[in-house]
C-alpha positions as CSV (number, residue, x, y, z in Angstrom):
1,X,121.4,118.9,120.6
2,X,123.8,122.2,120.8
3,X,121.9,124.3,119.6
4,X,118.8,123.4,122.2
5,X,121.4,123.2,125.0
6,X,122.8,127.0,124.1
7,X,119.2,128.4,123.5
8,X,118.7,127.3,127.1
9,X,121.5,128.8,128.5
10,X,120.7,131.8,126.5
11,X,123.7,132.4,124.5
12,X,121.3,132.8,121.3
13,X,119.6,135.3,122.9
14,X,121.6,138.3,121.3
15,X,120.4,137.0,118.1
16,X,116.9,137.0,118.9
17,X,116.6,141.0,120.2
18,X,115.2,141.9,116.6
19,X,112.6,144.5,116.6
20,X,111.0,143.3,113.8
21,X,109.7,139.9,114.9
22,X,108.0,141.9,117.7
23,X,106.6,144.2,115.3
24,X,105.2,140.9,113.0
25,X,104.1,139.4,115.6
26,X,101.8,142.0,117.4
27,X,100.4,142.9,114.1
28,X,98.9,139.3,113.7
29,X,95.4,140.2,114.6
30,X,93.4,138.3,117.3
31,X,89.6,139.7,117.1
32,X,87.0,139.4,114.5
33,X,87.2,143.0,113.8
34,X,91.2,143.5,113.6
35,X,90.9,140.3,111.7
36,X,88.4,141.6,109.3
37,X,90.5,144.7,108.3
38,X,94.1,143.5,107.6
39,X,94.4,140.5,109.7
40,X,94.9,138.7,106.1
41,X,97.6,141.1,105.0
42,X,99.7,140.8,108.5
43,X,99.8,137.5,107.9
44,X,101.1,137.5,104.5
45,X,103.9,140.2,105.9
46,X,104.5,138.0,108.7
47,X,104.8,134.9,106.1
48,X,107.0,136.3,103.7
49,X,109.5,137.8,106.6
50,X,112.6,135.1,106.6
51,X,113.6,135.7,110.1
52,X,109.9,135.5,111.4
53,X,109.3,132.0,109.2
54,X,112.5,130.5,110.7
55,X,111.0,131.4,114.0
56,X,108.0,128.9,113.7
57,X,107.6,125.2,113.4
58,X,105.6,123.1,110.4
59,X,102.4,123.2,112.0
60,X,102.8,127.4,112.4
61,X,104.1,127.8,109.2
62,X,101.1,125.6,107.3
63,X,98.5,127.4,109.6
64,X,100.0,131.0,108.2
65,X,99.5,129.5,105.1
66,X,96.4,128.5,105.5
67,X,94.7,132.2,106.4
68,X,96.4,133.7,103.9
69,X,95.0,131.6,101.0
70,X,91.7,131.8,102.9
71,X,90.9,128.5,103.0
72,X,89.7,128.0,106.7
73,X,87.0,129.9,108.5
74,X,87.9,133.0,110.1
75,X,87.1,132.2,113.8
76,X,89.6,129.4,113.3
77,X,91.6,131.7,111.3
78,X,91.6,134.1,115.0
79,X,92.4,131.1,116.8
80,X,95.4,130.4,115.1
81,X,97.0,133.8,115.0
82,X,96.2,134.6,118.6
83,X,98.6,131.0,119.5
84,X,101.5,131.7,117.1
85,X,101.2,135.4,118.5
86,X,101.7,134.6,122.0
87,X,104.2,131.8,121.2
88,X,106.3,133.8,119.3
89,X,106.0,136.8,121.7
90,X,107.1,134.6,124.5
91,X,109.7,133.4,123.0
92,X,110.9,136.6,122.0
93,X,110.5,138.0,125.7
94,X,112.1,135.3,127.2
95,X,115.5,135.7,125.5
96,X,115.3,139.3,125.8
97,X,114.8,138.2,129.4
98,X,118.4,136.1,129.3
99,X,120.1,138.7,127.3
100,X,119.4,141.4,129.6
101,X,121.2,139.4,132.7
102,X,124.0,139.1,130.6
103,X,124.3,142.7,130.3
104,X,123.8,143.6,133.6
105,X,125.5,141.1,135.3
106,X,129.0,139.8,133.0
107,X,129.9,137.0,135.4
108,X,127.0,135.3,134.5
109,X,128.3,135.0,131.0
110,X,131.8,133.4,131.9
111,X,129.6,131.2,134.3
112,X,127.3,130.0,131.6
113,X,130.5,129.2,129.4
114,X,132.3,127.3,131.8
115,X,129.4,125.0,132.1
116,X,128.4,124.6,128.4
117,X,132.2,123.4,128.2
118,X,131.9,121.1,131.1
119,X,128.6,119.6,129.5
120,X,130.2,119.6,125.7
121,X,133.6,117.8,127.4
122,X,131.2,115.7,129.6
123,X,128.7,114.2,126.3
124,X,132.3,113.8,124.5
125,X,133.9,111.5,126.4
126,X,130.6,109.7,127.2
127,X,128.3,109.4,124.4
128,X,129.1,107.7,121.7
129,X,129.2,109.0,118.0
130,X,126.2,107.0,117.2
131,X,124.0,108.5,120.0
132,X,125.2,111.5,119.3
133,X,124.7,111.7,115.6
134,X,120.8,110.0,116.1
135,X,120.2,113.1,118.4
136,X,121.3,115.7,116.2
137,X,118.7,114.0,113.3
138,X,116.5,113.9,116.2
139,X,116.5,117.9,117.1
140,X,116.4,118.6,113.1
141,X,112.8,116.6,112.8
142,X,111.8,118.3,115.5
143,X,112.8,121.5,114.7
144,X,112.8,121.7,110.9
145,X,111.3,118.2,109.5
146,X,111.0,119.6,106.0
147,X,114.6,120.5,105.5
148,X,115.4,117.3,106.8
149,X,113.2,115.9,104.1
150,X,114.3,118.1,101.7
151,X,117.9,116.9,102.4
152,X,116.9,113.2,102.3
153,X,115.4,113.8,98.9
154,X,118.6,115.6,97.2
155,X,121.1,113.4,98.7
156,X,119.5,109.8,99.2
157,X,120.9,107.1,96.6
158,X,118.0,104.4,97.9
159,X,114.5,104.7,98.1
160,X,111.7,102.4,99.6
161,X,108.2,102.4,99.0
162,X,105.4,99.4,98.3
163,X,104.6,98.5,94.7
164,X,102.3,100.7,94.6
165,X,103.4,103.7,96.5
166,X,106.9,103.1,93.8
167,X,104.8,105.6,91.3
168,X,102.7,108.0,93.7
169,X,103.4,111.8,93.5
170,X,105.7,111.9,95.9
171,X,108.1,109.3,94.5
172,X,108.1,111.1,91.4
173,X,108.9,114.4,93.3
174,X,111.9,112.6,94.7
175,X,113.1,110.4,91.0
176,X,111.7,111.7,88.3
177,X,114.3,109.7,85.8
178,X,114.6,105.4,85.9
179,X,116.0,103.9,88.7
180,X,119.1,102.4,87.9
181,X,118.4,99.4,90.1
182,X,115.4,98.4,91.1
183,X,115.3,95.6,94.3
184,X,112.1,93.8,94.9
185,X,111.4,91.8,98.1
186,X,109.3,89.5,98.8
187,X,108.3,89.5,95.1
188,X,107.1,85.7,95.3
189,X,103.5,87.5,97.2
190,X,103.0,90.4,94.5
191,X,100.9,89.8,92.2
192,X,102.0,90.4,88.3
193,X,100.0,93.2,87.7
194,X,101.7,95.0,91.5
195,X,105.3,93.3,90.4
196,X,105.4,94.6,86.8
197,X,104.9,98.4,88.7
198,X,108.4,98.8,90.3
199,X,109.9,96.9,87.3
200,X,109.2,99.4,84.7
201,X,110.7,101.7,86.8
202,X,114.2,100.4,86.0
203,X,117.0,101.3,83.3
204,X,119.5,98.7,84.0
205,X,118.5,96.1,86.5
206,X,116.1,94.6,88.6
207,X,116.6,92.3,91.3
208,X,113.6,90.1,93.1
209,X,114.0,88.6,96.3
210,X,111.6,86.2,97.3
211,X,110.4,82.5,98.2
212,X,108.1,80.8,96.1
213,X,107.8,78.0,98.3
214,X,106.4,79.6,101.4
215,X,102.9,82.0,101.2
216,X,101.3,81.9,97.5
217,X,100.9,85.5,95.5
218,X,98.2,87.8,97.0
219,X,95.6,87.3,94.4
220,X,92.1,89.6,94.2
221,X,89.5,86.8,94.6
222,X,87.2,89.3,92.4
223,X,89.7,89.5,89.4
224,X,90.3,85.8,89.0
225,X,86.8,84.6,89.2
226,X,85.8,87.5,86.3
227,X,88.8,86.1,84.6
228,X,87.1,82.5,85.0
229,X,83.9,84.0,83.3
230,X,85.4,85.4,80.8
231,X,88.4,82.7,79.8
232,X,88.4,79.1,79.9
233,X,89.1,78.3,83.6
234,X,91.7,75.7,83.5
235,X,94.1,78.0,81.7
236,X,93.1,81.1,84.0
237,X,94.1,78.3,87.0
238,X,97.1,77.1,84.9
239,X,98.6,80.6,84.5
240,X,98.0,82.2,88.1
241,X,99.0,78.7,89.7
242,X,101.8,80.4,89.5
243,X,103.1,83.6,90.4
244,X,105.4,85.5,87.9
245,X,108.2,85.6,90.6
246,X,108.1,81.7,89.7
247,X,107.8,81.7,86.6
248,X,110.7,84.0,85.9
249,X,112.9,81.6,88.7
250,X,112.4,79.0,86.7
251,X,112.8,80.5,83.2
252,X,116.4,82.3,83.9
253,X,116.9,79.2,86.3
254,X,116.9,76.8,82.6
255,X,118.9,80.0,81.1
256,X,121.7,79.3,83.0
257,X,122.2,75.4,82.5
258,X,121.4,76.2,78.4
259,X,122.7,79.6,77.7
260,X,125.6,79.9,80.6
261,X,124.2,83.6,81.9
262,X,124.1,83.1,85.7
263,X,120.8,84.9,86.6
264,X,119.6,83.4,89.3
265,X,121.4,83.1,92.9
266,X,119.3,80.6,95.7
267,X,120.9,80.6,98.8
268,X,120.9,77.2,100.1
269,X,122.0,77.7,103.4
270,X,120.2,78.0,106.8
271,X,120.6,79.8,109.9
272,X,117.8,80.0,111.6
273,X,116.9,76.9,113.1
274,X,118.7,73.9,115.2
275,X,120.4,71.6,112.2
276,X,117.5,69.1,113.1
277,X,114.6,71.3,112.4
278,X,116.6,73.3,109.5
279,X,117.0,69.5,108.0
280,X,113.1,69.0,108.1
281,X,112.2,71.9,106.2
282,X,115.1,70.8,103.5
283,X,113.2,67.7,103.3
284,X,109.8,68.3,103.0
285,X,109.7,71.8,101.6
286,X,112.9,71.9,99.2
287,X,114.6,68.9,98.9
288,X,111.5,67.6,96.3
289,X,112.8,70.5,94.0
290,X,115.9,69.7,93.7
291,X,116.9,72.7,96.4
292,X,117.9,71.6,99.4
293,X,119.3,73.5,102.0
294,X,122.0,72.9,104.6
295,X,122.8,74.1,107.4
296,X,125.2,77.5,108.0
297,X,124.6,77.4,112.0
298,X,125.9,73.7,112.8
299,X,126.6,73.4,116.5
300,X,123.4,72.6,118.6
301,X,124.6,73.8,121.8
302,X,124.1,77.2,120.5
303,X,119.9,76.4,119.8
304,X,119.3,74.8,123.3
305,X,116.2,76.3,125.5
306,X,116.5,74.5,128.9
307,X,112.6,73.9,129.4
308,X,111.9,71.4,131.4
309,X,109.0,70.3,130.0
310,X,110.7,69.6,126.9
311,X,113.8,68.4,128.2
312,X,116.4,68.8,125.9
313,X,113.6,68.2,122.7
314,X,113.5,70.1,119.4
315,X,110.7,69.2,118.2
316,X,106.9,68.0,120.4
317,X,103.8,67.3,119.7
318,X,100.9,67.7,122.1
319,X,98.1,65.3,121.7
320,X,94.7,67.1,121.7
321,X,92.5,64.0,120.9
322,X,88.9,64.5,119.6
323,X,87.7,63.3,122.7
324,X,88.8,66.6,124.2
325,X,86.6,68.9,122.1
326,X,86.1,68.8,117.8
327,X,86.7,72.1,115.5
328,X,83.7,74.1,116.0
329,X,83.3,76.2,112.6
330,X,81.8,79.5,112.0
331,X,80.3,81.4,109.2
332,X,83.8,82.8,108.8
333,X,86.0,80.7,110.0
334,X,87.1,77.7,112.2
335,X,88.5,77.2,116.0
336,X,89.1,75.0,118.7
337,X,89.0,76.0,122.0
338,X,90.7,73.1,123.7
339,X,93.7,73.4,121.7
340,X,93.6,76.8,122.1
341,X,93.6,76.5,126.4
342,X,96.5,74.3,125.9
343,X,98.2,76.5,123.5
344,X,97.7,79.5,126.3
345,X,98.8,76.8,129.2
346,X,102.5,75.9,127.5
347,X,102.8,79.2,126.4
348,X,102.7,80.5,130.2
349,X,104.6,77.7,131.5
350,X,107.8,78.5,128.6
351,X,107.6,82.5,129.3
352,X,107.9,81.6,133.0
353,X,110.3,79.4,132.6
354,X,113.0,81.2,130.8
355,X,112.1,85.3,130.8
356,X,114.7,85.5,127.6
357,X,113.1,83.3,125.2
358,X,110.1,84.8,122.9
359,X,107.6,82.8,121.9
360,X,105.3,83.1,118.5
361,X,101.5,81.3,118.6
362,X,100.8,80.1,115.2
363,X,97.6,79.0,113.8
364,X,96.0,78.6,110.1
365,X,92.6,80.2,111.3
366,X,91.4,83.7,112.1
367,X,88.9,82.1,114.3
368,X,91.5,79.9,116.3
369,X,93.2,83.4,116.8
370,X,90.6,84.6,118.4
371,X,89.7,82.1,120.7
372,X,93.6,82.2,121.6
373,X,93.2,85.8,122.6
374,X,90.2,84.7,124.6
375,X,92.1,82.4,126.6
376,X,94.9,84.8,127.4
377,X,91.8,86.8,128.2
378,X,90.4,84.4,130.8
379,X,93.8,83.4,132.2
380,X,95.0,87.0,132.7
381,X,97.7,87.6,130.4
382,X,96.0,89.7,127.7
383,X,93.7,93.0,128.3
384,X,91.1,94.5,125.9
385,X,91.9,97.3,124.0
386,X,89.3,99.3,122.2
387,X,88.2,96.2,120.1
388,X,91.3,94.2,120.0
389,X,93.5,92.1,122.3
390,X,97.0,93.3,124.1
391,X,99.8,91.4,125.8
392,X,99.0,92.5,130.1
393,X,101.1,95.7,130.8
394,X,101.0,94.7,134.4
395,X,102.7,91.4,133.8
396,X,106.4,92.2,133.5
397,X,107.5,88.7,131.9
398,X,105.2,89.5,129.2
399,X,107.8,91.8,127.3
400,X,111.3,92.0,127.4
401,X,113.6,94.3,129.7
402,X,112.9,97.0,126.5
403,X,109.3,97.0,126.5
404,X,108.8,94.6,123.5
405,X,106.4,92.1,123.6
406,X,108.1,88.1,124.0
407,X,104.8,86.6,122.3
408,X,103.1,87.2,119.1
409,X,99.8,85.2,118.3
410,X,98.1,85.5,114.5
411,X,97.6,83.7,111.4
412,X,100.5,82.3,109.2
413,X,99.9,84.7,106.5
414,X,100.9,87.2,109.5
415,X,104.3,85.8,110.7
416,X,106.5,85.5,107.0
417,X,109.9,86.8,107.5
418,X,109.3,86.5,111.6
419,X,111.0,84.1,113.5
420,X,110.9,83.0,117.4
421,X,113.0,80.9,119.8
422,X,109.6,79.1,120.3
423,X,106.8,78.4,117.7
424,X,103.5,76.4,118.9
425,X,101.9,75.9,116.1
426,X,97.7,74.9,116.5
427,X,96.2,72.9,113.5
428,X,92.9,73.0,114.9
429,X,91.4,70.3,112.8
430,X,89.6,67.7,114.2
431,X,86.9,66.6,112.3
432,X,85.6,62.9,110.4
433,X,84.7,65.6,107.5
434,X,81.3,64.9,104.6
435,X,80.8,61.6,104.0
436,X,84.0,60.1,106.0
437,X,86.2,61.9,104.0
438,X,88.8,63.7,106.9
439,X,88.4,67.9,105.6
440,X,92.1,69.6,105.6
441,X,91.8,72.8,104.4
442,X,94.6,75.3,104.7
443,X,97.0,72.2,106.8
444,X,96.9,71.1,102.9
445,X,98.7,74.0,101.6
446,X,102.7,73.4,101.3
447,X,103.4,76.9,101.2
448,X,101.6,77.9,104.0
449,X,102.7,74.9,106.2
450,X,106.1,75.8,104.8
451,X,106.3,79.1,106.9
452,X,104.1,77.9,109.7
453,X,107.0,75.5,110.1
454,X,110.2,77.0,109.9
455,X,109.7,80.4,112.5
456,X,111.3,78.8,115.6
457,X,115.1,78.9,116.1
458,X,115.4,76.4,119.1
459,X,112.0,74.3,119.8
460,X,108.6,73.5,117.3
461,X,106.0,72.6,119.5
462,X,102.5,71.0,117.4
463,X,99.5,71.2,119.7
464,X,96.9,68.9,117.6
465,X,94.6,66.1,116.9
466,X,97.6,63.3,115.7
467,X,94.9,61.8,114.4
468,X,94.3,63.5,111.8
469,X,98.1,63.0,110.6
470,X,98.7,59.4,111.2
471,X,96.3,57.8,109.1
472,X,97.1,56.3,105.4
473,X,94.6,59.8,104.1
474,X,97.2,61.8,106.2
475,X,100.0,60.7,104.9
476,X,99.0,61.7,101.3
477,X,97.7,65.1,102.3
478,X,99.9,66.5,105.1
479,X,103.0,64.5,104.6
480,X,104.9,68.0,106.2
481,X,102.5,67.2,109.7
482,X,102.9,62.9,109.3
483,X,106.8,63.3,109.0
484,X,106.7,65.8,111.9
485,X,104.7,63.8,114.3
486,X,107.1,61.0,113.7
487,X,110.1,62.4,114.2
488,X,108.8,63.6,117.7
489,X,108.6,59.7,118.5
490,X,112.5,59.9,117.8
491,X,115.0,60.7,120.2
492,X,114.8,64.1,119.4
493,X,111.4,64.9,120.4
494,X,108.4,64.1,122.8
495,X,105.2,63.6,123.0
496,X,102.4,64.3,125.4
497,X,98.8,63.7,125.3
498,X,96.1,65.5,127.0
């Protein structure tokens, strides 16, 4: 920040009156025929001069580079030279320019300090050492992003990088000895051939974070099914049931009742969601384990949302019988636009309502996402861009006072680790499925439902077909929804139909 603010007011310019960046930089040649005869060489001179590389940014110094290994075309080549030349020329002659009214006129010089002081006493005793601290990093990227990488690289203790990226060149540029401790998270999703990557990368420990009761490992569809061919299938289903996260929780889990080595830590408290909803998801996603949680956050008042459609509910369910419209599906997918219209009409109504709360749009369904975005589409509040959907700029109580947006619509694979004052969550089935049997799909999924359920901090809003939940079939294969829909009959929830 200084150091911009004093190049302005021309205090560097002293240091900038040598003849030999001139020199350097009119010799970088700008025609095909100055080019041809040493325009190569200037450059290398040019390269190789300190004061002249300090002079120029990344890009500059890459482009210099660049001609001087010959590896671009030479009308390029010109190109380049002839903009570094005139930058660096201008920016020579301009602070020969500031140093020259210095000289001739000394008042200008006392002038100049008085009012760097008054600025440097003025950001002082106004800015805080935060700010100024994130602008000085700031005006090093900008000005000199490799030292600045070069620093992070000798001086970090902690680096971050996928499982994958955890062995890439430039990790191994940065470490090139074991990690004393190696920290996984979300280590429940990675597969064991991606987890096993970071972990032989430790010397002394290794820590995995992770959830094996909400979204399954990410498993190549390809590489199981040539497993199948290969290997009996039942055991190829047994052993990637499970992911190795799991399978190492439970292990170490039965080390420490029979060997006494505390290895594993589960934190059993919840602080997301009002004490009703956090002791749901106890219930029906950890309690059957023998892991219940409780809650850390225990007053209500502080989860309340004020919506008057809700009235003082945590938990609603919207009634989208089949009547209204059955789940239409698609090579790909499946979607329903009736819930999806309703979905976009409570979703308006709650932004409008209250312009602090945000709001996340959950569905099991790429298709159901899409015909979400459609809606928003036809109502107004979303724009197309390029070949996607975006929240409407022009509609201020679509983001917050910081630009952000207050609503997020996707998938449930999308939204682990997210969470939302507001969650309406659209099952989308409706259906009498083959042969009467009712078809679930992904609704059957604990995990999935696990995470689709436990987003919102204040209010869970199901927009659905109840009767798909109610029914003595429901029960048994989305207890999670059955439980749900009845405790919005309770006297902490509501119900409407539409």
């Amino acid at each position: 920040m200084w150091a911009e603010f004093e190049h302005n007011l021309g205090s560097e310019a002293v240091t900038r009156r040598d003849e030999t960046l001139f020199r350097l930089a009119r010799q970088l040649r700008t025609t095909k025929e100055g080019f041809e005869d040493d325009g190569v060489s200037n450059a290398e001179s040019a390269l190789q001069s300190q004061a002249f590389h300090d002079k120029l940014n990344t890009q500059q110094r890459q482009q210099l580079l660049d001609v001087v290994n010959g590896t671009v075309a030479s009308e390029l080549a010109i190109n380049w030279m002839e903009s570094i030349k005139n930058d660096v020329l201008d920016r020579l002659l301009a602070a020969r320019f500031r140093a020259g009214i210095l000289v001739a006129i000394p008042a200008v010089q006392e002038i100049l300090d008085q009012a760097l002081n008054s600025a440097r006493w003025l950001i002082n005793t106004t800015v805080s050492d935060v700010v100024l601290a994130v602008e000085y990093f700031r005006s090093v990227m900008r000005k000199d992003p490799d030292l600045a990488f070069d620093s992070m690289r000798n001086y970090t203790r902690a680096l971050a990088a996928t499982c994958q990226q955890s062995v890439s060149s430039e990790m191994r540029k940065t470490q090139n000895v074991p990690f004393d401790t190696v920290i996984v998270d979300e280590a429940a999703r990675a597969n064991p051939l991606d987890l096993m990557v970071p972990m032989s990368l430790a010397s002394g420990r290794i820590i995995l974070v992770g959830d094996h009761r909400q979204l399954p490992q990410l498993l190549d569809t390809n590489l199981v099914s040539q497993f199948g061919d290969r290997h009996d299938p039942s055991v190829v289903d047994s052993v990637l049931s499970k992911s190795l996260f799991e399978q190492l929780f439970s292990k170490l889990k039965n080390d420490d009742l029979t060997r006494g080595v505390k290895r594993v830590v589960t934190l059993d408290q919840q602080f997301r969601s009002h004490p009703i909803l956090g002791t749901f998801i106890s219930q029906q996603f950890y309690a059957p384990f023998s892991e219940p949680l409780s809650n850390g956050a225990i007053d209500a008042a502080n989860f309340s949302h004020k919506l008057p459609d809700y009235e003082n509910a945590v938990c609603a369910w919207i009634d989208v019988k089949r009547s209204a419209g059955p789940e239409m599906k698609s090579a790909f997918s499946i979607s329903r636009k009736c819930e999806a219209d309703v979905v976009v009409e409570e979703l308006r109504n709650a932004l409008q309502e209250d312009t602090t709360l945000t709001c996340g749009v959950i569905t099991f369904y790429s298709g159901q996402v899409r015909v979400i975005w459609e809606a928003m589409l036809e109502t107004g509040l979303a724009v197309r861009s390029d070949n996607d959907y975006i929240l409407n700029p022009s509609i201020p109580w679509l983001h917050t006072a910081g630009g952000l947006p207050r609503v997020r619509i996707g998938t449930v694979d999308a939204f682990q680790g997210r969470e939302f004052d507001i969650v309406f969550l659209s099952t989308v089935r409706s259906n009498t499925g083959r042969r009467g049997q009712v078809e679930y799909g992904f609704l059957a999924l604990p995990n999935r439902l696990c995470v689709a359920m436990s987003r919102q901090r204040r209010l869970l809003v199901v927009i659905g077909d109840s009767d798909m939940f109610t029914t003595d079939v429901g029960r048994r294969n989305v207890p999670a929804l059955n439980a749900f829909y009845e405790m919005t009959g309770g006297s902490h929830g509501t119900r409407r139909e539409i």
